[in-house]
C-alpha positions in Angstrom: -29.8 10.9 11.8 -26.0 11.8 11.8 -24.4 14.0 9.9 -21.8 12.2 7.6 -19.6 13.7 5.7 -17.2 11.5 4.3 -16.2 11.6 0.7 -14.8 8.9 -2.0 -13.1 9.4 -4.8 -12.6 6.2 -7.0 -9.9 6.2 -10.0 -8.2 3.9 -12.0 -4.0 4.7 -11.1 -1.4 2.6 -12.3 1.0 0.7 -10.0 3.6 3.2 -8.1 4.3 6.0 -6.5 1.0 8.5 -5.9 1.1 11.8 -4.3 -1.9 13.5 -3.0 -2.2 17.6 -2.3 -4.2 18.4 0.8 -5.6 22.1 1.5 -8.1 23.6 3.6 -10.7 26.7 2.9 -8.6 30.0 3.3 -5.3 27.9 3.1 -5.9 26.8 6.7 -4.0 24.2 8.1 -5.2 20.8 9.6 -5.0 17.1 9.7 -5.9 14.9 6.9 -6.3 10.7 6.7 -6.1 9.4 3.3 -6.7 5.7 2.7 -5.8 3.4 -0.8 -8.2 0.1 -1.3 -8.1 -2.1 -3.9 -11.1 -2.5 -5.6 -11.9 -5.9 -7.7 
């Protein structure tokens, strides 16, 4: 069995503009993929 790691994070916003904040552990730096679905 793989290791998964993945996370979710599932909110009600309302429609506009969103930001999102971004940090790794001991303010390292990185690459990070966020993705917005609508969910019905």
């Amino acid at each position: 069995m793989g290791e998964d790691k993945d996370s979710a994070v599932l909110v009600g916003l309302d429609p506009g503009t969103c930001t999102a904040t971004v940090s790794g552990v001991n303010s390292t730096t990185g690459v990070a993929l966020g993705e917005i679905h609508e969910v019905n």
